[in-house]
N, C-alpha and C positions, 0 to 999 in steps of 0.2 A: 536454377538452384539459388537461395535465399545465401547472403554470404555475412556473416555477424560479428562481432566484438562485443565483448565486456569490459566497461568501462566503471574501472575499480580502483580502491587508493587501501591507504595504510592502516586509515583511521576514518572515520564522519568527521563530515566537516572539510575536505579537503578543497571540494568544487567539484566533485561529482556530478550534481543537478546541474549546474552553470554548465558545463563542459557538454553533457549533454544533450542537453535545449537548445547550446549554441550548435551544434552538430548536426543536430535532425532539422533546425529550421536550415541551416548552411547545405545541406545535402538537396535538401526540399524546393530550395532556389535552383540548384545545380540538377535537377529535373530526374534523382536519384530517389524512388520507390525506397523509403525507408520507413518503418515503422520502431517503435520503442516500447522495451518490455521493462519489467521491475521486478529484482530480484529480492524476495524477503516481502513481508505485512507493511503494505502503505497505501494508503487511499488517494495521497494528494500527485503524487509526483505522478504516479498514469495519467491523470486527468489533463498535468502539464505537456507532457507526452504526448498527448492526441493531438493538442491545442499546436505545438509547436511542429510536428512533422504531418497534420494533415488526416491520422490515420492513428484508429483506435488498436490500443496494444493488449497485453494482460499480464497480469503478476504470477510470477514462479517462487514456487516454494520447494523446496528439497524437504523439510522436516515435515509439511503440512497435508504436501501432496505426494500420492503415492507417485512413482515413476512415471507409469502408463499414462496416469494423468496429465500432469507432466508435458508429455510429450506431444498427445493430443493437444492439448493447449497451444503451445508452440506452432504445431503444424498446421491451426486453424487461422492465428493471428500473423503469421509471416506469409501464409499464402500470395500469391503472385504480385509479392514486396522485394525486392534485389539486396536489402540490406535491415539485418537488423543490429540494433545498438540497446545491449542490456546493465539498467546503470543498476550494479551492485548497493547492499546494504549497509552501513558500517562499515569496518573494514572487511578484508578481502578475505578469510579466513575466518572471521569470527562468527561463532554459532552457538550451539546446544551439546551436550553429551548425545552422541546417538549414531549407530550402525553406519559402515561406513557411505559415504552418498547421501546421508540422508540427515545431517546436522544443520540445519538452515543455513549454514553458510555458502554465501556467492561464490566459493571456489566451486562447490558441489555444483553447480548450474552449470560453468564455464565446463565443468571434465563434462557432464551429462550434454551438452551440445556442443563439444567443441569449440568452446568461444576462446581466441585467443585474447589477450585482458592487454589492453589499453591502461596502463595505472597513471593515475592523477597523482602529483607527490607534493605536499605544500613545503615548501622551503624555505619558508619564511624563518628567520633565525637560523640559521645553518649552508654549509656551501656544498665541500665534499663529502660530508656524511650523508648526506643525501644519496647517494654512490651506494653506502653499503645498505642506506633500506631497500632501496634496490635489491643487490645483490642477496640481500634475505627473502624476499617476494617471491624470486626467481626459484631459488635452491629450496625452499619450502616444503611444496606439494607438488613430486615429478608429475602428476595428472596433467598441470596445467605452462602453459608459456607465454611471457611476459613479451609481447609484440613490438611492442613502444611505450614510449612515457611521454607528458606531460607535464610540464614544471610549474605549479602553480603559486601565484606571490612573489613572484621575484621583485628584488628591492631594485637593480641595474642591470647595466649590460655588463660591468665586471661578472657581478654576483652571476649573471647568466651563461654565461662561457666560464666561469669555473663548476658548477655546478654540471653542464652540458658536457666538458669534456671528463669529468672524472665517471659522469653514468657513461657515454659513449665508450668507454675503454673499456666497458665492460662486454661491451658485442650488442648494448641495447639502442637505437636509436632515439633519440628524444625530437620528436617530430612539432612538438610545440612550445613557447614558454607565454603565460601570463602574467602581467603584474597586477597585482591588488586594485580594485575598482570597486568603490562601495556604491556608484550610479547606477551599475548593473544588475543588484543585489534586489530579490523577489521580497517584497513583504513576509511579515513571520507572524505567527501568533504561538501561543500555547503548545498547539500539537504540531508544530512545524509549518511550512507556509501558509499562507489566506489561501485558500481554496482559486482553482482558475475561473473559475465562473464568477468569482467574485474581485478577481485583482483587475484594477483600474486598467486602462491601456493597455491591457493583456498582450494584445498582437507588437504594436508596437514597442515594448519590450521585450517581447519575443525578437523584432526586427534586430535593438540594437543588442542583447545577446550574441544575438549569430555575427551582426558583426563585429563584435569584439573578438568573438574567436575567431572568426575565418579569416581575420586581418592579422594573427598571431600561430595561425595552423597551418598546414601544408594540409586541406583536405584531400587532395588526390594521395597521400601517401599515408594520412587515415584509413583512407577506404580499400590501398592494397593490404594494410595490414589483417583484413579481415579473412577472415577461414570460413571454409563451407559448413554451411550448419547443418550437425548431425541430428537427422531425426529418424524416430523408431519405429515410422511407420501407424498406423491405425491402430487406436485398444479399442473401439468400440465401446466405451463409456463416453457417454454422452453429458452425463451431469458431474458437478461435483460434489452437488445436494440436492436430496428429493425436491422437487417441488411441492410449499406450503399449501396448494391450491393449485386449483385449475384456471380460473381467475383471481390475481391476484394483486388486492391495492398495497402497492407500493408509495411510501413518501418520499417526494424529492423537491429538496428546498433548501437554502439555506443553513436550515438550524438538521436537515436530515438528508444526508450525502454519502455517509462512509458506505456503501455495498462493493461489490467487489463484478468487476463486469464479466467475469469468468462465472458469475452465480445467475447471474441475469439472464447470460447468453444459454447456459447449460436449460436452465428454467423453462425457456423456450424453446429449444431444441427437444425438450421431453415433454411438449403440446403444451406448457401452462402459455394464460395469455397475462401481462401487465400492463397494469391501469395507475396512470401515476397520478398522485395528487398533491396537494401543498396544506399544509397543514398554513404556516401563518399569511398562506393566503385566506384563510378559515374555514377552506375546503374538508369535507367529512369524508372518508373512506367511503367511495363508493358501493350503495347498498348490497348490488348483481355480482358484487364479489364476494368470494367464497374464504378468503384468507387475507390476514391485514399485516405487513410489513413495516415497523418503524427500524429504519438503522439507524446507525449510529450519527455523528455530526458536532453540532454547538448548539442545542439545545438551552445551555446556559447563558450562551449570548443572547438570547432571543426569547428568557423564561416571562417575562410581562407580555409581550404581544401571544406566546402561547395562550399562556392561563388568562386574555383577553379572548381566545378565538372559540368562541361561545359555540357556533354550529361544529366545527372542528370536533372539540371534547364531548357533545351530546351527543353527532353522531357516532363516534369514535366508542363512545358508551354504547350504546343500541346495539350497533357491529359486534361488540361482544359478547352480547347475552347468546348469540347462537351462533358463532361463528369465530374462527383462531385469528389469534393477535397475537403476533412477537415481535419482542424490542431489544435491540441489539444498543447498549453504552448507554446513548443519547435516547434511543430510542427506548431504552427501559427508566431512564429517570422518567421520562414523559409521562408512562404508563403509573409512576407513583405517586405517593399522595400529595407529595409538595419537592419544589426544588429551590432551594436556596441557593440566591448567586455571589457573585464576588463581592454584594456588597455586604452582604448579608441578609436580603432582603427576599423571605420568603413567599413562593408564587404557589398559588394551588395546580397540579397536574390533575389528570384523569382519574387516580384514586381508584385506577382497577387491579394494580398491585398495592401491598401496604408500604412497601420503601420511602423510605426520606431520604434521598440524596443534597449534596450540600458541593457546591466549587465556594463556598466560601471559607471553608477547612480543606484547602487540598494538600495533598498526599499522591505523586506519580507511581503509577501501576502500571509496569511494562513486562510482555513474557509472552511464549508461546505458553499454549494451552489445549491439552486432551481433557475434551466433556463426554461422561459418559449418562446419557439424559436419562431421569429417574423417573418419569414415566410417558403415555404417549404422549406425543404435543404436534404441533406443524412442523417441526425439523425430523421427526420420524417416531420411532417406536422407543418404550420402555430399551434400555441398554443398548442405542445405539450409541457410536462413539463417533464423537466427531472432531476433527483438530483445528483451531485457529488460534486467538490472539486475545490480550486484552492491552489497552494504549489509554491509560485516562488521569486524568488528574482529580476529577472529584471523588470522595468519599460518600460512605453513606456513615447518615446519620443515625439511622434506627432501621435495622432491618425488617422491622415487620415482624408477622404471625404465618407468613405462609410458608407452605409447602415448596423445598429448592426444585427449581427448573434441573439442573443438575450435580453430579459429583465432579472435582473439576481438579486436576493436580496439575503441575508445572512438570517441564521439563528436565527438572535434574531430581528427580527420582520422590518427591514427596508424597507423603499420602495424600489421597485424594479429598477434598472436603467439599461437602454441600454451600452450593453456589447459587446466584440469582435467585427470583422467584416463582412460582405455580399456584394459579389460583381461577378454577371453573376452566376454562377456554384462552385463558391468556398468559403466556411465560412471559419471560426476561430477562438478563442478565446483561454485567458488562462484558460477556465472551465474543468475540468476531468469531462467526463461524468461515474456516476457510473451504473444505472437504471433507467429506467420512473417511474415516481410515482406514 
C-alpha cells in the first residue's frame, strides 16, 4: 500500500518546491520508494520531481481531469512506490468556480486521495499569528486534515519556539523549522524555474537541498504522518487525449519541453509510437511520421537559432502539405510568420500559420481553459472539447486571416470566443491541452 501526503501552504511562494525536492531526495537516501506528483498546470516542477527522488511522477488536476481519470493516473505512477509526496498549487484552497471536487484546487486532490496535508507556513514577519493561519487551514474544508507543519523563514530560535509553541497548542505538531537561505534557491526565469535539464549542477543542488532539510526535519516523523492513499481502483480509460497519429514526431529541446507526461504515456498506451526530434538541433520532423507535435517551451529564447535552422523549417514545411501539425504556446509561435523577441528584434518562423507573435510587448495570460475545437484537426473531431491551460507572457501582434483552431472560454463563466489558428493540415494556439472532458 503506497502511503502519501500533500505538501501545501497558505499562499505561492512559501517553499513548497524547496520543501519537497528536499524530501523526495532525503527519502531517496534513506532507501524510501517515493515518487512525487503535482497538483494543478505546471510543466517544470514534475520534471524537478523525477530528477530529485529518482522516479518519474504525473500531474493531477481536479478541474481538468474528470475523476476516473484521475485516479487512473495516480494508480499507474505510485505503483510499487511506498510513498507519495503531492506538492500543491498556490495556495491550498484556491481554484475556479465549479461543482464540488472539481474546482482545481489542491484541497480537492487531498479529499480525492486522502492525502493528509503537510503545510508549509512562511513566517517571516510574524510570530503567533502564524498559530491562527493555522488554525484557519484546519477548520476550513472538514474533507481535509492538517497532519503537521512546517515553519518556513524563521528569523531565530526566539522567533522559533514562539511561533512552535502557539501552533503546538493547537493539537498540530510542527515537525520542522527553516530559516531563510538564498544558496539553496533554484534559478528562475519568466515562467518560473530554468527547466531541469537545463539547471547547472542540477543533482548536486538537489544534494544540498535535501540537506538543508533533512538537517532541519525529523524525516521519520514526516513519513508517519502520511495516510494510505485512496485509490478507486481501474476506469479503463487509457488516454487522456486521442492520439495525433500513429507515429508521432514529437519536439524536444530546449526551446520545446512543456507536454505533459500523462499525454505521452496515455499516447502509447493507445498503440501510437514517438519519435522525438530537436528542432535547434535543425533536425526536420521526421518524414515516416504520420502527425507533428510542437509544444510549448521558450521558443523566444532561442527565436534566431530557430529562424537559422534551415532543414528544420523546410522540412517542417513539406511535413505539412500532407500530413497534421499542432503547436501548443511555443510551439504555435513557431508555426507563425515571425516572432519577435525581447529585444525587439523580429525572426522569420515557419509561416504555416499567419500569426505574429511578439515577447517584446508582453502581457501575462494565466487561466484554466475549455476548448471546444471548431473543426476536425489531430486533437480530434469538429466539437470536441477539451480542458487544459494557457501560461504565457507573449502577445500576439497581428492575428492573421485564418480560420480559429477553436472556441475557447475561461472558467468563470464567459462566453466562448474564437481562439488560435486553422489553416490546411496545421492548427495552433496558446491553449495546453490537458484531457477531454
Amino acid at each position: 500500500m503506497t502511503r502519501g501526503l500533500m505538501i501545501a501552504a497558505p499562499r505561492s511562494g512559501s517553499g513548497k518546491t524547496t520543501l519537497t525536492l528536499g524530501l523526495l531526495r532525503a527519502f531517496r537516501r534513506r532507501s524510501v520508494a517515493a515518487v512525487g506528483l503535482k497538483s494543478g498546470p505546471d510543466y517544470i516542477d514534475p520534471a524537478f520531481h523525477a530528477a530529485a527522488s529518482g522516479c518519474e511522477g504525473v500531474n493531477l488536476d481536479s478541474w481538468a481531469m474528470a475523476p476516473e481519470l484521475m485516479a487512473a493516473l495516480v494508480a499507474e505512477a505510485t505503483a510499487g512506490r511506498a510513498l507519495a509526496l503531492c506538492e500543491a498549487s498556490m495556495g491550498l484552497f484556491d481554484g475556479v468556480p465549479a461543482p464540488p471536487g472539481r474546482s482545481g484546487a489542491s484541497a480537492d486532490v487531498a479529499a480525492a486521495l486522502g492525502l493528509p496535508v503537510l503545510l508549509v507556513v512562511d513566517v517571516s514577519g510574524q510570530a503567533q499569528s502564524a498559530a491562527a493561519v493555522v488554525k484557519g487551514c484546519a477548520a476550513y474544508d472538514g474533507r481535509l486534515r492538517i497532519a503537521g507543519v512546517v515553519i518556513n523563514r524563521v528569523g531565530s530560535e526566539r522567533h522559533r519556539r514562539l511561533v512552535t509553541d502557539a501552533i503546538e497548542a493547537l493539537g498540530i505538531p510542527v515537525v520542522g523549522s527553516l530559516p531563510r537561505d538564498d544558496k539553496i534557491a533554484l534559478p528562475e526565469r519568466h515562467l518560473g524555474l530554468v527547466q531541469a535539464t537545463e539547471t547547472e549542477a542540477l543533482d548536486a543542488r538537489l544534494e544540498a537541498i535535501a540537506d538543508f532539510v533533512e538537517g532541519r526535519l525529523d524525516c521519520g516523523r514526516v513519513l508517519a504522518l502520511a495516510g494510505d492513499l485512496k485509490l478507486l481502483g481501474p476506469s479503463g480509460r487509457s488516454a487522456a487525449l486521442r492520439p495525433p497519429g500513429q507515429r508521432i514526431a514529437l519536439s524536444r529541446d530546449e526551446a520545446f519541453s512543456f507536454i505533459y507526461p500523462h499525454l505521452v504515456r496515455g499516447w502509447r498506451r493507445a498503440g501510437a509510437e514517438i519519435v522525438a526530434f530537436s528542432p535547434l538541433a535543425d533536425e526536420p520532423p521526421p518524414p515516416d511520421c504520420d502527425a507533428c507535435w510542437l509544444p510549448g517551451g521558450y521558443p523566444e529564447l532561442h527565436a534566431g537559432r530557430l529562424a537559422a535552422a534551415r532543414r528544420f523549417m523546410q522540412g517542417l514545411r513539406r511535413f505539412a502539405e500532407t500530413k497534421s501539425v499542432h503547436g501548443e504556446c511555443g510551439g504555435y509561435m513557431a508555426l507563425g510568420q515571425n516572432l519577435v523577441d525581447a529585444s525587439g528584434a523580429a525572426h522569420q518562423m515557419a509561416g504555416l500559420l499567419s500569426v505574429r507573435t511578439s515577447f517584446a510587448r508582453r502581457s501575462m495570460t494565466l487561466g484554466y481553459r475549455e476548448a471546444k475545437l471548431a473543426a476536425d484537426c489531430a486533437l480530434g473531431g469538429a466539437g470536441t472539447v477539451l480542458r487544459g491551460h494557457e501560461f504565457h507572457y507573449a502577445t500576439i501582434a497581428d492575428a492573421g486571416s485564418d480560420e480559429p483552431f477553436a472556441f475557447v472560454a475561461d472558467a468563470y463563466g464567459g462566453p466562448p470566443r474564437p481562439a488560435g489558428s486553422r489553416r490546411g493540415l496545421v492548427t495552433g494556439s496558446f491553449f495546453h491541452a490537458i484531457a477531454e472532458a
